[in-house]
N, C-alpha and C positions, 0 to 999 in steps of 0.2 A: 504493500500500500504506500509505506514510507516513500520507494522508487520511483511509483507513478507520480507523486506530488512531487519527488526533484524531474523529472522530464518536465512535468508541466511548468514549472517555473522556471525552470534551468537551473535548478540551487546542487551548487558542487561539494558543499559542506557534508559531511556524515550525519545522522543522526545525534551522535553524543558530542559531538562541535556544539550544535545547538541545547543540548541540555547541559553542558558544562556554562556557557553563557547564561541561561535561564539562572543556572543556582548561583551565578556571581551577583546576577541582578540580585535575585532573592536576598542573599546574605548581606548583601548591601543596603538593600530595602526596610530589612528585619534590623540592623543593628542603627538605622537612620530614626527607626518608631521605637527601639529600645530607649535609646539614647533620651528623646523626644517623652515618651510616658516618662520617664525617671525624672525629668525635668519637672513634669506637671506635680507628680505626687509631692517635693519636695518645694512645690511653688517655685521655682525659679525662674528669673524675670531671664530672656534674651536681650544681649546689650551689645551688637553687632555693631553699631552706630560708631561705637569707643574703640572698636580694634586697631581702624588706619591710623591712629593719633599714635599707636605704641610702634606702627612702623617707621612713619616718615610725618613729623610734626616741626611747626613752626616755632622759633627762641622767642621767649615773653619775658619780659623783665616787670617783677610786679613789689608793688607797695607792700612794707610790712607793715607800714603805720597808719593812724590814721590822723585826717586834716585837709588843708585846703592848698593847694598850689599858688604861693604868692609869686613866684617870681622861677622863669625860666630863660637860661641865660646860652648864647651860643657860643660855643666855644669851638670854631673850624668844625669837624663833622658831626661833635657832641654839642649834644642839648641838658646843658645842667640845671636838673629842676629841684627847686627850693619848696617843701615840704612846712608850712607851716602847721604842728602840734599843739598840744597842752603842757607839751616840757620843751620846746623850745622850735628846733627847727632842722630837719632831715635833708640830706643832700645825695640825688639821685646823679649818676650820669648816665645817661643814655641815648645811641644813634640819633640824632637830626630825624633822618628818613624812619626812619621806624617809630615816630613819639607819634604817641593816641590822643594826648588829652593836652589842653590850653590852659592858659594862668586864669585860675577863679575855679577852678572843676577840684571837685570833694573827691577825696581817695580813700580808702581804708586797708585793711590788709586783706593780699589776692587779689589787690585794683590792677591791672593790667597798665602799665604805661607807658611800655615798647612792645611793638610785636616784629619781628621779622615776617619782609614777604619771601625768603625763599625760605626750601623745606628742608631738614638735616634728619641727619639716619637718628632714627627713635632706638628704643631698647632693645628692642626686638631682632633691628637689622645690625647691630654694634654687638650682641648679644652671638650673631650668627655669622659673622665677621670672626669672630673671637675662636668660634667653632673650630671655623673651616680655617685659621691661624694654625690653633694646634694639632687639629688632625695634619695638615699638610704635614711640618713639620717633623711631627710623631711616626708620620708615615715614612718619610725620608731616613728620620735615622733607625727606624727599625728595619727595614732596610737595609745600610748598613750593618747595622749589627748582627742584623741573622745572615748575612753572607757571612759575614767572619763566624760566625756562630754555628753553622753548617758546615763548614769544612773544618773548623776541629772538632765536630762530629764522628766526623768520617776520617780524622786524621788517625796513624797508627801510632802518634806519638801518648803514651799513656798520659801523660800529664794532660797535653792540651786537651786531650780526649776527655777527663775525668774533670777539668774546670769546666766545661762545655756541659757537662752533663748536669754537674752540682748546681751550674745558672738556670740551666734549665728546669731543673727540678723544682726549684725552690721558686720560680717565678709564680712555675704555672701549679704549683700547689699551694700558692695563699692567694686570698681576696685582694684584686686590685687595690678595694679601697683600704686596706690596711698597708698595700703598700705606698699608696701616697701620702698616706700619714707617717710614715717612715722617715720617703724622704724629704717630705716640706718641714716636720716637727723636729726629726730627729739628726737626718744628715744636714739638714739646711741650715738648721740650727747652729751646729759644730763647724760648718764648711763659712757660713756667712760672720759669726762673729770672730773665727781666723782670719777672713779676708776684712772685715772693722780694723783688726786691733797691724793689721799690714798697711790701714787705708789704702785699702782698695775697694774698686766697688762691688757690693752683695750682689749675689743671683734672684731675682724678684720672682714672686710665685707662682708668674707665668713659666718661667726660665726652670722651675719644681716641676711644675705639671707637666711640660714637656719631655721633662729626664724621666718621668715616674713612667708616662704612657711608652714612650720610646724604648724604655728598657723591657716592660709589661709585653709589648709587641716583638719587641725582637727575640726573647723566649720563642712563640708560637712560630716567628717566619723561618729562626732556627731549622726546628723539628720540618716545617713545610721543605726545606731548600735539604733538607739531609732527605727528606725522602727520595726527592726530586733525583738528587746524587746518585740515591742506592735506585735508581729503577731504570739506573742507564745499565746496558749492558754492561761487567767489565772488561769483555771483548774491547771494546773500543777506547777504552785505557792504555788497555796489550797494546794496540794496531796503534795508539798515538806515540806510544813510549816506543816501539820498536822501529819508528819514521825518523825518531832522532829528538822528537820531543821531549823534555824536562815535564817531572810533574805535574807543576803549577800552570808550563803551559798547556800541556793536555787540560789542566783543568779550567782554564780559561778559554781554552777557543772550541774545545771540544765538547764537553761535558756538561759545565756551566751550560752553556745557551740553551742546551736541550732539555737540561733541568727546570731550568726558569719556565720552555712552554707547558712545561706538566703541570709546573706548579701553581700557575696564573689564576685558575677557578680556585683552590685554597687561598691564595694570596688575597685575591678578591673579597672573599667574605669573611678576611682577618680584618683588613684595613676598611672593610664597613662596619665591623665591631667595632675597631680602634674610634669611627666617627662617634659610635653609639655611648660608648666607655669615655666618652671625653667628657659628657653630664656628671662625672662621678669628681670632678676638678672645684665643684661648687663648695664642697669641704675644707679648700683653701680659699674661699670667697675669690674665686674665679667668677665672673660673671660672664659665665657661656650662657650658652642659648636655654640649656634647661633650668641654671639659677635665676636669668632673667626673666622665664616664664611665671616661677615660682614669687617672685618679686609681685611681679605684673598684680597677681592671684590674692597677694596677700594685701595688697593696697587697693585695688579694686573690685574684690572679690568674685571676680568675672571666671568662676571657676572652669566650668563648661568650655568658654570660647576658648580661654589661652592655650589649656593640655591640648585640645583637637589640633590647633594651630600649631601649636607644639610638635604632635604625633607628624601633622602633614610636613611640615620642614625639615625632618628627620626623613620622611618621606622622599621630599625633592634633595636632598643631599645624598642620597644612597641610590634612589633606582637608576638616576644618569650614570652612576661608575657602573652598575651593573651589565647596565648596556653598550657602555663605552669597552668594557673588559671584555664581554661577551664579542664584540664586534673584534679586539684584538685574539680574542683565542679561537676566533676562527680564519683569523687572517696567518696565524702563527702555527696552523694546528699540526700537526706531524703525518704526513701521509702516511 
C-alpha cells in the first residue's frame, strides 16, 4: 500500500524516514507543552521582552541622588551637570551627545541622564566570548599535551612510559571540579605569591582555568592519540625504519598523520566536552556563559528564558564543530 502512495506522489523516502521525523516533531512538541504546563502550575509570568537587553544593550549613566539640575556646564565633548540636593551638590560628567535631561529637570536615583545610541555586547555575548576564549585555548594546548602524552604512551622507555601513565590516571580519575580547585586554591596560590614576593606579575584566574581544562583535556587526547598509535599496523614502522628512517621520523610522517585521521571523531567529542566542562570555571568567578546565565537568573529571576537560552548557545557552539569535523573526517577518511 505504502508503495503505491510513493509512485503516486513520487516520495523517495522509506517509510521509517518518515516516522523517525514524525517522533522528532513529537518529542519536540511534547517537551515545548511540558515545559509550557510546568510554567502555568507554578504561575510563571513569560518575560521575552527583557532577553535582547542581556545580549546587546545600550550604556546609561544614571542618578544616584536625588534633586534638581541647577547648572550644566560644557566642557569640549563632556557635559558636567551640577546636581542640586538637600546636602549640598552632586557633580555628574557625562557625553554632550548622549545627555537626556536640561537645567530645571528633577532627578532621583535610576534617573537616566546619558544614554548611549550605539549598542555594546550585554552579559550574555561577553559571557560567550569568554567561553569560546577558553575552550579555544584549552583546546590548543590539550592538544599539545596529548601528543606529547601519546607517544610516551607508546614509548618503550619505562620511565617516560610510567609518568605518562601516572598523569593519566590521576587526571581522569578525579572530578574536574576538584581539580580546578586544586589548581586556582592550591597551586595558584603557592605559584602566584612566589611570583608577589619576585615582583612579578600573578597568573589571573583566567590564566587557572585555562591550565586546569588544558591539563583535564590532554589526559583524555593522551589515551585518544595512543590509540590512534597502537591501531597503525606495526608493519609500517618495520617498512619506515628499514627505508632508513629514524624513529621519530617514522613517527612523524608516517604514523602520526594516520593516527590523527582515526582519531578525529574521538577528538571531536572531547573538545565539545572540553566547551561543555568550561561552565564548571564559575567556581573561580569566571564569568563564562553558564555563570552569566546564572547571574542573569538571580537578579531577574527570569528563570525559564535564561537556562533555555543557555541550553540553545551551548547548542550553536557545539553542532557547527560537529559538522565542521564530520565534513573533515570525510575528507580525510582512509580508503
Amino acid at each position: 500500500m505504502f508503495k503505491k502512495i510513493q509512485s503516486i506522489f513520487k516520495v523517495k523516502h522509506h517509510l521509517s524516514w518518515y516516522l523517525g521525523i514524525a517522533a522528532l516533531i513529537l518529542v519536540i512538541t511534547a517537551s515545548i507543552i511540558m515545559i509550557l504546563s510546568a510554567s502555568r502550575q507554578i504561575n510563571y509570568a513569560w518575560q521575552w521582552y527583557r532577553v535582547p537587553d542581556r545580549f546587546f544593550s545600550s550604556e546609561v549613566i544614571k542618578s544616584d541622588t536625588r534633586g534638581e539640575i541647577s547648572q550644566i556646564t560644557i566642557e569640549g565633548s563632556i557635559a558636567v551637570i551640577n546636581v542640586k540636593t538637600e546636602d549640598g551638590t552632586e557633580v555628574f560628567r557625562v557625553p554632550e551627545s548622549e545627555l537626556l535631561l536640561k537645567r530645571g529637570d528633577f532627578v532621583a536615583p535610576g534617573t537616566v541622564l546619558a544614554e548611549s545610541k550605539s549598542l555594546k555586547a550585554g552579559m550574555l555575548i561577553r559571557g560567550l566570548q569568554l567561553t569560546l576564549l577558553i575552550s579555544f585555548y584549552s583546546s590548543i594546548f590539550g592538544i599539545i599535551i596529548g601528543l606529547f602524552g601519546g607517544l610516551a604512551r607508546v614509548s618503550k622507555n619505562p620511565g617516560i612510559k610510567g609518568l605518562a601513565t601516572i598523569y593519566v590516571e590521576i587526571i581522569r580519575g578525579s572530578p574536574l571540579m576538584v581539580q580546578i580547585l586544586i589548581w586556582y586554591f592550591v597551586v595558584g596560590t603557592l605559584v602566584n605569591d612566589n611570583l608577589a614576593m619576585m615582583e612579578m606579575a600573578t597568573i589571573p584566574p583566567l590564566g587557572w582555568g585555562i591550565i586546569s581544562l588544558s591539563i583535564f583535556a590532554g589526559a583524555y587526547v593522551t589515551e585518544i592519540i595512543r590509540g590512534g598509535i597502537e591501531s597503525i599496523p606495526k608493519g609500517q614502522m618495520e617498512a619506515a625504519r628499514s627505508s632508513g628512517m629514524s624513529y621519530m621520523q617514522a613517527m612523524i610522517y608516517i604514523i602520526l598523520p594516520q593516527a590523527f585521521r582515526i582519531a578525529i571523531p574521538a577528538l571531536t567529542g572531547q573538545f565539545i566536552s572540553l566547551i561543555k566542562d568550561s561552565s564548571l570555571l564559575g567556581i573561580i568567578s569566571l564569568r563564562e556563559l553558564t555563570k552569566t546565565s546564572r547571574e542573569i537568573v538571580s537578579s531577574t529571576m527570569m528563570t525559564f528564558e535564561f537556562f533555555l537560552i543557555l541550553a540553545v548557545l551551548y547548542l550553536v557552539l557545539t553542532f557547527p564543530l560537529s559538522l565542521i569535523v564530520k565534513y573533515l573526517e570525510n575528507k580525510v577518511k582512509i580508503k
